[in-house]
C-alpha positions in Angstrom: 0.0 0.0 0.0 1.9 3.3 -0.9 0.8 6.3 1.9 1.2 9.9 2.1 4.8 9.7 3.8 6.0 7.4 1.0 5.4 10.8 -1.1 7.5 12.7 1.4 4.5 14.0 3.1 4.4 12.6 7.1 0.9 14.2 8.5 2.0 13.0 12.1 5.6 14.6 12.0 3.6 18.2 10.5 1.4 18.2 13.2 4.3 17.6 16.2 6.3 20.6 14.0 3.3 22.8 14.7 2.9 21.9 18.2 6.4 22.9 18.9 5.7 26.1 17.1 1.9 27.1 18.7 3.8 25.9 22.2 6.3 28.7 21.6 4.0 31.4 20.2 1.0 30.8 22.6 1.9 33.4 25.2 1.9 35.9 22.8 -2.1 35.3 22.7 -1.9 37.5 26.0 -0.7 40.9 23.7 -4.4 40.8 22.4 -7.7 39.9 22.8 -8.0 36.4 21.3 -11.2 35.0 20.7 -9.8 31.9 19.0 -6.3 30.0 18.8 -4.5 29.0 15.8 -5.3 25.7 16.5 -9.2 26.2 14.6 -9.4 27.0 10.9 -9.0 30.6 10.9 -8.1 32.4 14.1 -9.9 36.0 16.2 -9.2 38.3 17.5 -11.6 41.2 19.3 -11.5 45.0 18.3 -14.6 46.4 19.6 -17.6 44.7 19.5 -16.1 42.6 15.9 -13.9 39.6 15.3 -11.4 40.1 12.9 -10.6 37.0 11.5 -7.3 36.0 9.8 -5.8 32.7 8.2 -2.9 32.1 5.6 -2.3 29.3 3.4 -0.5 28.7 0.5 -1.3 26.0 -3.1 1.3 23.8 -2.3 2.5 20.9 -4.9 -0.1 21.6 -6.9 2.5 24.5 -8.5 4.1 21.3 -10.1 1.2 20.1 -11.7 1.0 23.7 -13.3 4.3 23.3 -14.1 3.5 20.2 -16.1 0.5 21.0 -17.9 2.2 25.0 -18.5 -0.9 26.6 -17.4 -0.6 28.6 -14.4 -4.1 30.5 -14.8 -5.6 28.8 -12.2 -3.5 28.3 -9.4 -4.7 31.7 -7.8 -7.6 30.8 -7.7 -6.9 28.1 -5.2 -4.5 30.1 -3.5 -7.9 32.5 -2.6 -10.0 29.6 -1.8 -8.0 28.2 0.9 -7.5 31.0 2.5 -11.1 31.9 2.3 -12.8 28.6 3.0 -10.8 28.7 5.9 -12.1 32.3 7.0 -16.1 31.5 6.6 -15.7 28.3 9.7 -16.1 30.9 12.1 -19.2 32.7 10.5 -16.5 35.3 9.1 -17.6 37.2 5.9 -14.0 37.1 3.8 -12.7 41.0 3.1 -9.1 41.3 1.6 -6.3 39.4 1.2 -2.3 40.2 0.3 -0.4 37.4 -1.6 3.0 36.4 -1.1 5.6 35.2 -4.3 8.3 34.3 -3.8 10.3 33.0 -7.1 13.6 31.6 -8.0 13.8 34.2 -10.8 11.6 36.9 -11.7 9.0 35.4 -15.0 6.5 38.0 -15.7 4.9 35.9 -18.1 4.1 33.2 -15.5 3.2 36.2 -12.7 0.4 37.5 -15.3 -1.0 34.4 -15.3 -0.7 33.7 -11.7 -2.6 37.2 -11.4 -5.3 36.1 -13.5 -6.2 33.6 -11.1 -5.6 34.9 -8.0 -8.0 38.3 -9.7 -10.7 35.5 -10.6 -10.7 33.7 -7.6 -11.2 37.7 -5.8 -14.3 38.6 -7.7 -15.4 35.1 -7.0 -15.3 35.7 -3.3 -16.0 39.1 -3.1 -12.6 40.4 -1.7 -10.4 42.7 -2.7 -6.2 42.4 -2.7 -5.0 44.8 -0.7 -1.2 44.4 -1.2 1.3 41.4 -1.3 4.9 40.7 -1.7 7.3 38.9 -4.3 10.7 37.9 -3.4 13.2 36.6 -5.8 14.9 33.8 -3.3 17.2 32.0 -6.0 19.1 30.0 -3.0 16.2 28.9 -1.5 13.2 28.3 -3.9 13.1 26.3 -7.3 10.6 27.8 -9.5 8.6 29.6 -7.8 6.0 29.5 -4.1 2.7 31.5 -3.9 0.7 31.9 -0.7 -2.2 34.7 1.0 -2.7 35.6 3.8 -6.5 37.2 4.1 -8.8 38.9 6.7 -12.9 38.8 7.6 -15.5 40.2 9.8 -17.5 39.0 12.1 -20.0 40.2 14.6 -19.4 39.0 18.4 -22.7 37.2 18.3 -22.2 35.3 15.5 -19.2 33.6 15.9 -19.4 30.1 15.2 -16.7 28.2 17.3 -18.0 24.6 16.9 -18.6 24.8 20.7 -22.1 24.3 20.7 -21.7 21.4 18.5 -24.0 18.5 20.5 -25.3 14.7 20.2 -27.8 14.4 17.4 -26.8 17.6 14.9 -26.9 17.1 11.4 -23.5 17.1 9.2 -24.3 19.1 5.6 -21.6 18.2 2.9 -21.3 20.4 0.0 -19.3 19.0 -3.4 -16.0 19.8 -3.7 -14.7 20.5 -7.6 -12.1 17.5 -7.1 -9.1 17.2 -5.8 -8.7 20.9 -4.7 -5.0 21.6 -3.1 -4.5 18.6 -1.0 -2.7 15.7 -1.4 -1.5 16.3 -4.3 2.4 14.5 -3.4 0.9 11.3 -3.1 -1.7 11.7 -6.0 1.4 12.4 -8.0 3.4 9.6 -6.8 0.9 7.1 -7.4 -0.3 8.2 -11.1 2.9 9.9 -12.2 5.7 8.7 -11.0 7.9 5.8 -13.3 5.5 6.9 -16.3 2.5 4.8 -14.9 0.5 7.7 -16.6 1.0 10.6 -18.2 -0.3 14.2 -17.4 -2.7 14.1 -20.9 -3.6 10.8 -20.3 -7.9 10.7 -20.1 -9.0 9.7 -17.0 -10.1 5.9 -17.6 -13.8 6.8 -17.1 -14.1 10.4 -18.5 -12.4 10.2 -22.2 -12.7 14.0 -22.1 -10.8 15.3 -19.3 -6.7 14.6 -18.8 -5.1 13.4 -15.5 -3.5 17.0 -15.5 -6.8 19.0 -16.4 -8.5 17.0 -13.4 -5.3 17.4 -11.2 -5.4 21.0 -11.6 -9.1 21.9 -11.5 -9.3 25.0 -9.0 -10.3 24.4 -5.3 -14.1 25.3 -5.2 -14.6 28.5 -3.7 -17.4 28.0 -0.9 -17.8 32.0 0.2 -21.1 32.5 -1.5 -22.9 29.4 -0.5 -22.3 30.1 3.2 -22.2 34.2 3.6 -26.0 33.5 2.0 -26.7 30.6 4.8 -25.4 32.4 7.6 -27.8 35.3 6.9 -30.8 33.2 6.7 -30.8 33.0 11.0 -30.2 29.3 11.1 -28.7 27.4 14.1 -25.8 27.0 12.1 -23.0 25.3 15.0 -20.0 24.4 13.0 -18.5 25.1 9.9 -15.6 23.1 8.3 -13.0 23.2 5.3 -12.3 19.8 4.5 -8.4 19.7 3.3 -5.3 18.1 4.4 -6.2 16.1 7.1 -9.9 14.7 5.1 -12.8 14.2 7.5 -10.4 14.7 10.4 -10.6 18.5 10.2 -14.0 18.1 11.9 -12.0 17.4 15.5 -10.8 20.8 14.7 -14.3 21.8 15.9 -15.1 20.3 19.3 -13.3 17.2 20.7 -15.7 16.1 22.7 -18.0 14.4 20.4 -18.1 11.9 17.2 -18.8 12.0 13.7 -20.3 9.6 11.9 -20.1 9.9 8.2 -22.5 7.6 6.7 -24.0 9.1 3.4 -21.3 10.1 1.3 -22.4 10.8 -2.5 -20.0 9.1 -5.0 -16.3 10.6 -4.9 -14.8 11.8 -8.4 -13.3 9.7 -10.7 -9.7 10.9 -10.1 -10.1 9.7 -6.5 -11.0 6.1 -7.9 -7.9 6.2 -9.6 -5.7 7.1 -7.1 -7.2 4.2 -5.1 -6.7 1.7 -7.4 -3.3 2.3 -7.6 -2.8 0.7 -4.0 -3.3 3.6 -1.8 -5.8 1.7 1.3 -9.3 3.3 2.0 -7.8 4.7 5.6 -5.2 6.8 3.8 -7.4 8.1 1.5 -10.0 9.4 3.6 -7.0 10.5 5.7 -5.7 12.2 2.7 -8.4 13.6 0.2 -11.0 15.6 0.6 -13.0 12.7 -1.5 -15.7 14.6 -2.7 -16.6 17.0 0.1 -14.9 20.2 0.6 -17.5 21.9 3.3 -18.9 20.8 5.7 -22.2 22.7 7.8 -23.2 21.2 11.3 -26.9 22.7 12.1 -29.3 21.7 14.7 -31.5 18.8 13.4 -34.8 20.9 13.8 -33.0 23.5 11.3 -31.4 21.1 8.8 -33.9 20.8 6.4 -33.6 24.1 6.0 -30.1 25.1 5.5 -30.0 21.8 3.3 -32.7 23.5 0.8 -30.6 27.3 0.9 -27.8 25.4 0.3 -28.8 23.7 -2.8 -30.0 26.8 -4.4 -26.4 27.7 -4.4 -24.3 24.6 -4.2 -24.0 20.7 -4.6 -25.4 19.1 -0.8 -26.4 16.2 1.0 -26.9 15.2 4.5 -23.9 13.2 4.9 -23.9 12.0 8.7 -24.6 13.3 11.8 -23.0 14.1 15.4 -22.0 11.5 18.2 -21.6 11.3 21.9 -18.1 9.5 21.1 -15.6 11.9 21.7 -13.0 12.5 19.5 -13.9 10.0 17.0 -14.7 10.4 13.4 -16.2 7.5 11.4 -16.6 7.2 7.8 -18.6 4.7 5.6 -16.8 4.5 2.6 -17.2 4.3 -1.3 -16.6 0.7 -1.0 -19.6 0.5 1.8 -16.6 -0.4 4.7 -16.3 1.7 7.7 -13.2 3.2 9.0 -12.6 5.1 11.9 -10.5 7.7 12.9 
């Protein structure tokens, strides 16, 4: 079975790096008035009676797909979205972001089309960019790294933390476009590496699309979809970005229940794929998104509801449902097993 650290990426190693970071930065939280840490999607901080809040994130390996395919038109776009997506889990409207490039040497041609995207993926979310910075690091990058950092709004009273998050709510999973900006080392390694396919290769079940079209469709920018739930008064308790991490990120919310995933729709075709090339179930829900990018956690007397606003502006289904077992996240999967987590 090949896994994610056989592509160079260890998840467990990442998240003991972090810790020794947060363990060092933490008392800095005492400078300001923190609402909420690092440690949730996007992080708050009080000024009057608002929450600003703030998150950074960067595409990641999916710069060498663009590399491959020579199209880097798109990649800005899912530098906005996971900075945004991120912003919107605490009931944060998304407001501006600055973007960070930092290049081995200076290509305007490729910068245009980096622009492009990141100028799309700003009128598709509503935000403007305020500002960024490019650094020409020769020594220390090959090719080039693109990242944002971007801000929101919230009102005090409508923070949504995930605390409130009890025994019985409802999970709401909206579609993700595909792969988004996750995973993509091992999705690579498994279909690219020793020319076991090649980037314009048609995915076996869709004669129309490539391996590197489907590779770098854009992450699906969620801000729309939620800004337009979160106004309709619903009791909305937690909001998620499904990325690195899969159905995991949902312990991000509150450790002190369970999930139980158990009515996935069918995950895209490039998923299969990577799957049959001998990556196991665990690591892919581990991994991938697999066809969920969002996830809404509502009150079951409210669901219904924010199910039909949601699918007049986006793919949903009820996907599962909250727990009493803390800490624990389990998934029915594609092939009708169940994993847990």
């Amino acid at each position: 079975m090949v896994t994610y650290s056989d592509s160079g990426v260890d998840i467990d190693l990442e998240e003991v790096t972090v810790a020794k970071l947060a363990e060092k930065l933490k008392p800095t939280l005492k400078y300001r008035d923190i609402i909420t840490e690092s440690g949730h999607f996007a992080a708050l901080v009080k000024i009057g009676n608002r929450g600003i809040a703030m998150s950074t994130d960067g595409v990641g390996s999916k710069i060498l797909v663009a590399k491959m395919m020579e199209k880097y038109d798109t990649i800005g776009i899912d530098c906005i979205a996971m900075v945004v997506n991120d912003i919107l889990c605490v009931g944060a409207e998304p407001i501006a972001l600055v973007d960070y490039l930092a290049v081995e040497e200076p290509n305007p041609e490729i910068a245009e089309e980096i622009a492009e995207g990141l100028a799309h993926g700003a009128k598709l979310s509503n935000i403007a960019i305020i500002g960024g910075e490019t650094a020409s690091l020769p020594e220390v990058v090959n090719d080039f790294d693109l990242a944002g950092t971007g801000i929101g709004f919230v009102d005090l009273d409508k923070i949504i933390t995930g605390a409130d998050i009890s025994d019985g709510d409802i999970l709401i999973g909206i579609r993700s476009s595909g792969i988004h900006s996750n995973g993509l080392s091992l999705a690579r390694k498994v279909l690219l590496e020793n020319n076991k396919f090649d980037i314009n290769d048609p995915l076996p079940n869709d004669q129309d699309t490539t391996i590197g079209k489907e590779l770098l469709r854009p992450t699906e920018l969620y801000v729309k979809p939620i800004i337009n739930l979160l106004e309709n008064n619903l009791n909305i308790k937690g909001l998620a970005h499904i990325t690195g991490g899969g159905f995991n990120n949902l312990k991000r919310l509150n450790k002190n229940v369970g999930f139980d995933i158990n009515n996935l729709p069918e995950p895209q075709e490039i998923f299969k794929l990577i799957y049959d090339q001998g990556v196991s179930l665990e690591e892919m829900y581990k991994v991938f998104n697999m066809g969920i990018g969002f996830v809404v956690i509502v009150s079951e007397e409210d669901a219904d509801k924010a199910l039909d606003n949601l699918k007049n502006n986006c793919e949903s289904y009820k996907i599962g449902k909250v727990t009493s077992d803390s800490n624990k996240v389990k998934i029915t999967t594609f092939k009708s097993n169940e994993i847990e987590y």
